[in-house]
N, CA and C atoms as an extended XYZ file, in Angstrom:
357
Properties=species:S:1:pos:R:3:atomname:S:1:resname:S:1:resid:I:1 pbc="F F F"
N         0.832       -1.178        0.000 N   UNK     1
C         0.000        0.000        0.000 CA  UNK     1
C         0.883        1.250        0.000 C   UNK     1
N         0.041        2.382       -0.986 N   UNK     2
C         0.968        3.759       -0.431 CA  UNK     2
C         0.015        4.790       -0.603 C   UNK     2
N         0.548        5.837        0.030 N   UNK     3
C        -0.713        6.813        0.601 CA  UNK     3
C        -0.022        8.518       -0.544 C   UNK     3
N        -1.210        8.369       -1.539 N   UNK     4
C        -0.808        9.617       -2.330 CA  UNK     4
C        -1.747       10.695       -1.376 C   UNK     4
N        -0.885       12.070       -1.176 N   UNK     5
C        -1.888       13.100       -0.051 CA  UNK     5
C        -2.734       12.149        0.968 C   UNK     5
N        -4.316       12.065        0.945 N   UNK     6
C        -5.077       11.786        1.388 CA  UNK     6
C        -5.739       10.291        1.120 C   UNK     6
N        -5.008        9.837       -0.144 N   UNK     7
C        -5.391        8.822       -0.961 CA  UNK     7
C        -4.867        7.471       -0.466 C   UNK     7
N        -5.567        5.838       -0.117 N   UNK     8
C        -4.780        4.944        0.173 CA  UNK     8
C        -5.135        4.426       -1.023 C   UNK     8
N        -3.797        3.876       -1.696 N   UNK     9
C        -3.531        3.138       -3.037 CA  UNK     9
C        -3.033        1.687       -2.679 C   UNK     9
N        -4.105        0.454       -2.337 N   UNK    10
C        -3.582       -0.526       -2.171 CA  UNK    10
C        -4.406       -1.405       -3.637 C   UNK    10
N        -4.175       -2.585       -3.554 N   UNK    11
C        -4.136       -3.862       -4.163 CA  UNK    11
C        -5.816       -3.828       -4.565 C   UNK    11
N        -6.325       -3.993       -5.944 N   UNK    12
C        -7.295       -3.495       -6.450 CA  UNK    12
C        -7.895       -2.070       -6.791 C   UNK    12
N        -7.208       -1.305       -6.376 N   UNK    13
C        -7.716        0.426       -6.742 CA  UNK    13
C        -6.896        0.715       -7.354 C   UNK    13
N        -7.289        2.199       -8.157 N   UNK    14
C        -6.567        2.457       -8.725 CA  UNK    14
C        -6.603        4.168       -8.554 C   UNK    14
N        -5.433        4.736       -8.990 N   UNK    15
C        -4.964        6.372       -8.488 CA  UNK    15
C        -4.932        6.535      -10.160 C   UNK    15
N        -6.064        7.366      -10.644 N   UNK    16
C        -6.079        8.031      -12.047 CA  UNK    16
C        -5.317        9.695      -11.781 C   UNK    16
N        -4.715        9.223      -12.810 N   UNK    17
C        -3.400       10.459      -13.169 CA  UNK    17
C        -3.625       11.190      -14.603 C   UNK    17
N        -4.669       12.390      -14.461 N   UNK    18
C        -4.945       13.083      -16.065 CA  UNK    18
C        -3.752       13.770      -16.492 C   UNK    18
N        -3.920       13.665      -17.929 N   UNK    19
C        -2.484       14.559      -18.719 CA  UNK    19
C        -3.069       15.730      -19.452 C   UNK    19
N        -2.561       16.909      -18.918 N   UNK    20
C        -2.956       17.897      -19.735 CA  UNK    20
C        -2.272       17.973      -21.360 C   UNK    20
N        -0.886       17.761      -21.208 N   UNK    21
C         0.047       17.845      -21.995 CA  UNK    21
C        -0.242       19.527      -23.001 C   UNK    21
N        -0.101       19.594      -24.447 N   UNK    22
C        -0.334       20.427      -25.088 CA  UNK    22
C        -1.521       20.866      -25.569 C   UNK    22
N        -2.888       20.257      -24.860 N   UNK    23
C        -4.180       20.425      -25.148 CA  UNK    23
C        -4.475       21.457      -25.082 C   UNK    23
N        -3.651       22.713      -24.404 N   UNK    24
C        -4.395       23.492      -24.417 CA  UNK    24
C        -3.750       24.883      -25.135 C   UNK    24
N        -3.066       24.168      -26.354 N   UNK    25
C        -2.677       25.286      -27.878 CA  UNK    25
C        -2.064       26.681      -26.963 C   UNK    25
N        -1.195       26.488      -26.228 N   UNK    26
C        -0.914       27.851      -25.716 CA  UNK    26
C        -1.847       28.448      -24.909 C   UNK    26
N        -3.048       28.242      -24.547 N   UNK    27
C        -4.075       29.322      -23.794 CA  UNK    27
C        -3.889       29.158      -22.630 C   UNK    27
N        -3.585       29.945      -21.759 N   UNK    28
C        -3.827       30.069      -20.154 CA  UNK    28
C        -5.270       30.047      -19.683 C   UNK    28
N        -6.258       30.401      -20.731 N   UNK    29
C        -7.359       30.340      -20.215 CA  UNK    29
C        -8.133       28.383      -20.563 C   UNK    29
N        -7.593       27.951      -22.055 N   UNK    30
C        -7.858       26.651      -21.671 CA  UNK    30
C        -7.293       25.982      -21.151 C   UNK    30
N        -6.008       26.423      -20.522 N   UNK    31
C        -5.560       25.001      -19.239 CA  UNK    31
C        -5.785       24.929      -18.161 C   UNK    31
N        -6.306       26.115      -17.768 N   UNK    32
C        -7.343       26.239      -16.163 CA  UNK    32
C        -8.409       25.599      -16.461 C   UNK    32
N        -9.284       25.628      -17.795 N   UNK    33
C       -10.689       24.538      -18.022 CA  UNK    33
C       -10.191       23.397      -18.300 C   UNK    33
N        -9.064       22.627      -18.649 N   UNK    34
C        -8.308       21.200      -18.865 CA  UNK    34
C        -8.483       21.261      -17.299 C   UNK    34
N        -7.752       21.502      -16.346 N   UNK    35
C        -7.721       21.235      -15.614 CA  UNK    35
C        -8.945       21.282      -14.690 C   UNK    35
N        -9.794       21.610      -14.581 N   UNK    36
C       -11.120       21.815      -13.607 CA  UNK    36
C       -12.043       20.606      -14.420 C   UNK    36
N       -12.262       20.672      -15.685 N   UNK    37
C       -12.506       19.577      -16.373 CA  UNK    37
C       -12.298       18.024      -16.008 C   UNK    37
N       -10.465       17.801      -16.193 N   UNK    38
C       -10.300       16.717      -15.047 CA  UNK    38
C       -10.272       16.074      -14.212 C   UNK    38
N       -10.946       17.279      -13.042 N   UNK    39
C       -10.700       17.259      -11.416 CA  UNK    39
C       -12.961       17.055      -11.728 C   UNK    39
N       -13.592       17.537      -12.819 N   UNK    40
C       -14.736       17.080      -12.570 CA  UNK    40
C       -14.818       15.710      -13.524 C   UNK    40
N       -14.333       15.273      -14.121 N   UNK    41
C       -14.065       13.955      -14.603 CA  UNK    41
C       -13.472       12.780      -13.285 C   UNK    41
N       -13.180       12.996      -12.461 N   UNK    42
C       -12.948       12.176      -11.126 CA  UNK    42
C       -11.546       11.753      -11.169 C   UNK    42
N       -10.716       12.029      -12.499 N   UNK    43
C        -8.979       12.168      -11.839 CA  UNK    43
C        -8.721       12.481      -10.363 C   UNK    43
N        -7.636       11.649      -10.110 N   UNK    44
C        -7.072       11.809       -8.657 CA  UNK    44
C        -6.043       12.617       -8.653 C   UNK    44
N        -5.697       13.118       -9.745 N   UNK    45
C        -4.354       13.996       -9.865 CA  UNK    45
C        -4.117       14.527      -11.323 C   UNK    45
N        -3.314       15.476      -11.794 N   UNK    46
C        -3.108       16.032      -13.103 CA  UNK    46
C        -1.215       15.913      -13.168 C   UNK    46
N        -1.050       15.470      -14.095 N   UNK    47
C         0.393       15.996      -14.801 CA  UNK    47
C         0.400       17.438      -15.475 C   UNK    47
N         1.408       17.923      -14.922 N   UNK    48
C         1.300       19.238      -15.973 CA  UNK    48
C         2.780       19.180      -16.043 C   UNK    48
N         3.396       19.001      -17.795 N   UNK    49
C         4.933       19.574      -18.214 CA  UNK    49
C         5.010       20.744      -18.377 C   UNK    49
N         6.148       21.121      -18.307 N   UNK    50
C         6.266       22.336      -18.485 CA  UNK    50
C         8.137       22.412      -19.028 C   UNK    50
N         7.852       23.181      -20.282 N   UNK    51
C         9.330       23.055      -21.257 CA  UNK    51
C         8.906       23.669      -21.993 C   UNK    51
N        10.399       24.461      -22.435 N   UNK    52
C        10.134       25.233      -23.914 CA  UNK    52
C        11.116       24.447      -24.904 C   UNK    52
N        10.138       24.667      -26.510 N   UNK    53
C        11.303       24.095      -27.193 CA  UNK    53
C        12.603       23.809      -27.489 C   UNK    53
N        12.968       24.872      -26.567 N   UNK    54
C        14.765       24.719      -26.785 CA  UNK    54
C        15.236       23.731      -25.225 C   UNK    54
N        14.359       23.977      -24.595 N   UNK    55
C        14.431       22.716      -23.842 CA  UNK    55
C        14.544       20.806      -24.293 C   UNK    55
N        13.955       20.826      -25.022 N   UNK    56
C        13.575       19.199      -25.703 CA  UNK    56
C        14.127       18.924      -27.171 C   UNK    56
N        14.577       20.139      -27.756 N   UNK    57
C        14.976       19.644      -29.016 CA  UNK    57
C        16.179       21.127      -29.858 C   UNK    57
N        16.214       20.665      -31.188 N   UNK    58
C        17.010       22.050      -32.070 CA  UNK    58
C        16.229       22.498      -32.973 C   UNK    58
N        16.470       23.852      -33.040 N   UNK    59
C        15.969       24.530      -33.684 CA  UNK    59
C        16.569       24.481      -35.065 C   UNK    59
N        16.435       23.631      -35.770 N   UNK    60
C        17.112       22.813      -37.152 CA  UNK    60
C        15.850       22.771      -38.246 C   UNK    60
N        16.377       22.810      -39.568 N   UNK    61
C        15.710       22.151      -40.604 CA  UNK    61
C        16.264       21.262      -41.420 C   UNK    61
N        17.329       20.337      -40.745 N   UNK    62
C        17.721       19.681      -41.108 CA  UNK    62
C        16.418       18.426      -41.056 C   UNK    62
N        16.734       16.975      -41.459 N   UNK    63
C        15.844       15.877      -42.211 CA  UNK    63
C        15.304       15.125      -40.596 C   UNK    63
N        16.240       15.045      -39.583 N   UNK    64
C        15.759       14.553      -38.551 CA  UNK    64
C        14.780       15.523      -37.939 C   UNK    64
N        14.663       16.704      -37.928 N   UNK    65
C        14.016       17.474      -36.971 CA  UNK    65
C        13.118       17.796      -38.003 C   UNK    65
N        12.529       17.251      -38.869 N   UNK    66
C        11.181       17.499      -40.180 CA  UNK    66
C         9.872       16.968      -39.664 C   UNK    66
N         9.103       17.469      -39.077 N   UNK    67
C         8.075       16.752      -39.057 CA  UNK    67
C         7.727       16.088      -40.178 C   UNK    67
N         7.671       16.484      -41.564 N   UNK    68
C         7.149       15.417      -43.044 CA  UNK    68
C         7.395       14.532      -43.162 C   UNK    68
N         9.117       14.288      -42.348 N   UNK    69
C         9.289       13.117      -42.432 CA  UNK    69
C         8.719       11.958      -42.134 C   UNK    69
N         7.520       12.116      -41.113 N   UNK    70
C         7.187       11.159      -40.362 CA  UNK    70
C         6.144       10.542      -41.290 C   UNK    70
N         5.202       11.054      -42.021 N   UNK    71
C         4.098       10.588      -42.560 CA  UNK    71
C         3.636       11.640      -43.236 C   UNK    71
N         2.846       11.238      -44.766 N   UNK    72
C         2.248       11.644      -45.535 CA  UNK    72
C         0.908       12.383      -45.258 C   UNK    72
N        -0.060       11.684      -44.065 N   UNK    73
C        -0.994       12.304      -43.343 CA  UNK    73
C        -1.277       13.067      -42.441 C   UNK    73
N         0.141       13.119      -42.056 N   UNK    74
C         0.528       13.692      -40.403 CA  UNK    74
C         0.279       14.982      -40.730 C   UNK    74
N        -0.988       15.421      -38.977 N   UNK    75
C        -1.962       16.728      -39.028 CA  UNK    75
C        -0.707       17.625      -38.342 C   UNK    75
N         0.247       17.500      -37.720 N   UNK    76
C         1.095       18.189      -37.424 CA  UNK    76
C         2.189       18.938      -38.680 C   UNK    76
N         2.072       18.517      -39.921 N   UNK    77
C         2.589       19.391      -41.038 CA  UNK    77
C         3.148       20.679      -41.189 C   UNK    77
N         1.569       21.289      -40.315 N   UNK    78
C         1.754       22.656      -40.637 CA  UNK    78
C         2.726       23.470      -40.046 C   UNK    78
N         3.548       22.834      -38.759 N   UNK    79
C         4.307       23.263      -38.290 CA  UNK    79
C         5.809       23.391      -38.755 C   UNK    79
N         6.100       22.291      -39.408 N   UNK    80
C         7.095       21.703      -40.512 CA  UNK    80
C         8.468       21.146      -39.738 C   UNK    80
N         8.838       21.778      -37.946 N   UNK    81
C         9.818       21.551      -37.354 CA  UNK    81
C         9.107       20.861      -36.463 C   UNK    81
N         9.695       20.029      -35.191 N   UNK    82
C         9.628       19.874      -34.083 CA  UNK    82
C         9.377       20.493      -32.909 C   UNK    82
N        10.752       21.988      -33.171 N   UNK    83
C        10.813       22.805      -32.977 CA  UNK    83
C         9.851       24.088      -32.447 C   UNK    83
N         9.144       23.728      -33.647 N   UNK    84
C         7.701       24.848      -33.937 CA  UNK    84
C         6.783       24.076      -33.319 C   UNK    84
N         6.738       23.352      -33.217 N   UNK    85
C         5.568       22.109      -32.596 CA  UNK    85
C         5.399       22.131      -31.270 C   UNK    85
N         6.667       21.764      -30.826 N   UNK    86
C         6.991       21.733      -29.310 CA  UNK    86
C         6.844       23.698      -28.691 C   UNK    86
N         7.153       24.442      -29.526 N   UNK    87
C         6.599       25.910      -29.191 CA  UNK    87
C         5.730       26.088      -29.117 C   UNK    87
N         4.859       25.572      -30.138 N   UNK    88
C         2.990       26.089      -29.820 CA  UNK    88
C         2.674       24.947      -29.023 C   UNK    88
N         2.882       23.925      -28.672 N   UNK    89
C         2.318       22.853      -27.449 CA  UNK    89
C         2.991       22.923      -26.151 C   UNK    89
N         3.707       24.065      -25.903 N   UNK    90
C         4.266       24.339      -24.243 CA  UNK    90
C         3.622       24.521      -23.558 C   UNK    90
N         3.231       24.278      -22.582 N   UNK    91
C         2.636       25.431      -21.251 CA  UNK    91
C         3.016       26.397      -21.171 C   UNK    91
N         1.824       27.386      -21.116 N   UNK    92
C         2.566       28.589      -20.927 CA  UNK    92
C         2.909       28.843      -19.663 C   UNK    92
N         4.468       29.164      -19.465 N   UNK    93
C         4.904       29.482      -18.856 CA  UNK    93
C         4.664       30.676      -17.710 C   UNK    93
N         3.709       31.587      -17.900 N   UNK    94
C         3.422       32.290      -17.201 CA  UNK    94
C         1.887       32.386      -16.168 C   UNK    94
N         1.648       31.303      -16.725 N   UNK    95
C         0.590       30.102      -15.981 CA  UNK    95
C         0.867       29.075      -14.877 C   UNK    95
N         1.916       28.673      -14.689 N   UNK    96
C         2.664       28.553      -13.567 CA  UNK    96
C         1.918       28.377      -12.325 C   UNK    96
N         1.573       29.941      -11.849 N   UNK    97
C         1.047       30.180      -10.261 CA  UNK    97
C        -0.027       30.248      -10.963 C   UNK    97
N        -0.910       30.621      -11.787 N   UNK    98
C        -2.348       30.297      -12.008 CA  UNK    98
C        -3.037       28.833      -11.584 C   UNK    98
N        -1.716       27.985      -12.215 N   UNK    99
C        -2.320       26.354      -12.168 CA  UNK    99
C        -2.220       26.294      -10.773 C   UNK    99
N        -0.868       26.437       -9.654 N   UNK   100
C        -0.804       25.831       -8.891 CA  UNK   100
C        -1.856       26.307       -7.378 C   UNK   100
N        -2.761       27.874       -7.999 N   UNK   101
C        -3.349       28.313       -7.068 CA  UNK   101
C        -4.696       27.407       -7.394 C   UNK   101
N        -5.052       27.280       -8.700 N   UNK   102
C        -6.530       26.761       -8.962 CA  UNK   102
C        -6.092       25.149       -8.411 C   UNK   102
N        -5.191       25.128       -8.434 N   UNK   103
C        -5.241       23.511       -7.983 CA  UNK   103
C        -5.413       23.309       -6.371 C   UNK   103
N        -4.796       24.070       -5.193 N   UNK   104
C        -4.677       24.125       -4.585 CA  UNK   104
C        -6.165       24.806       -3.967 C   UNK   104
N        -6.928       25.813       -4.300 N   UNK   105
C        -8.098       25.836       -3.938 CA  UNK   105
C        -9.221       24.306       -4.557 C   UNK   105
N        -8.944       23.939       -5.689 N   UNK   106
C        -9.377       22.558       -5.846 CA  UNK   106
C        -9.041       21.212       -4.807 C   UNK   106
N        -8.303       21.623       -3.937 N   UNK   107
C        -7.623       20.853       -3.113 CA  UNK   107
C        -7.282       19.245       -3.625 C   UNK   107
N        -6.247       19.687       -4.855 N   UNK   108
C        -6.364       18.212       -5.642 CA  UNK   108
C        -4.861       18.483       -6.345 C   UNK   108
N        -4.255       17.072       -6.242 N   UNK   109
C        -3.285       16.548       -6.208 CA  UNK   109
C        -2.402       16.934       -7.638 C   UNK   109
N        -1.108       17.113       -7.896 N   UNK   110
C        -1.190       17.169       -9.072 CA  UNK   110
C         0.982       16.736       -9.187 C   UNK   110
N         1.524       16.354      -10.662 N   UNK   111
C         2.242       16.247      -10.678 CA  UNK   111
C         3.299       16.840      -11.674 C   UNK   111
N         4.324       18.274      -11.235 N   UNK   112
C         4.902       18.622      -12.226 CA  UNK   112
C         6.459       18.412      -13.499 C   UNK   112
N         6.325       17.950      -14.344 N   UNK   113
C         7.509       17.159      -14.636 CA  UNK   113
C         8.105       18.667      -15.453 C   UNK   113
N         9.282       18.820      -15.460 N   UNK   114
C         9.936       19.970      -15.856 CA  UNK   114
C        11.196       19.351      -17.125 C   UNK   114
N        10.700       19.308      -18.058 N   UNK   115
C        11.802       19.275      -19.100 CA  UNK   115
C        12.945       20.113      -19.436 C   UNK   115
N        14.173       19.292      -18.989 N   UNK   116
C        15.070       20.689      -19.713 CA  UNK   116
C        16.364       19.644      -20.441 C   UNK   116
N        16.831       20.546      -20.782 N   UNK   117
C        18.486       19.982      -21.486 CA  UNK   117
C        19.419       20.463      -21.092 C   UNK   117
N        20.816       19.496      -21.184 N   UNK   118
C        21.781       19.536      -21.073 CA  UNK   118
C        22.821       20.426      -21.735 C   UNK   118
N        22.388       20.679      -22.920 N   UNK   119
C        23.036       21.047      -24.503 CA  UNK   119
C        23.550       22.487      -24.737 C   UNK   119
């Protein structure tokens, strides 16, 4: 058994963990509704990343960092880099203390993973 906050997580239950990830296209105003959304969907907790592109990748147009490369159908195209991709799907960064106050008056659990690089 282990005890998340208030939560006992033993043998048959289960601790649901929602992902906001880039759902919310840059808006500070839709990742406060991702998140209140989740917490009324009955998640026990939220992930929220938080990284900017130069955190996770290069700012290249070279053949590896092509999104086209990947597929002929692929809805991510329009971006054409990784780069650009991973920029418009960040958290915004200045949302930060927004999330962690609405979460905290939500009195609900949440987990922040922070991407960065070495490079």
């Amino acid at each position: 058994m282990i005890k998340i906050g208030n939560k006992l997580i033993r043998e048959g239950k289960t601790f649901v963990v929602a992902e906001m990830s880039g759902n919310h296209n840059g808006k500070l105003s839709r990742a406060l509704n991702i998140i209140k959304a989740a917490k009324r969907a009955g998640a026990d907790a939220i992930k929220l990343q938080t990284y900017r592109a130069d955190t996770i990748t290069l700012n290249s147009n070279k053949k590896d960092f092509l999104i086209n490369n990947l597929s002929k159908k692929n809805q991510w195209k329009k971006f054409k880099t990784f780069y650009n991709l991973y920029e418009h799907a960040s958290t915004p960064w200045n949302g930060i203390k927004s999330f962690f106050y609405l979460l905290k008056n939500l009195n609900w659990k949440f987990f922040q993973v922070r991407l960065t690089s070495q490079l």
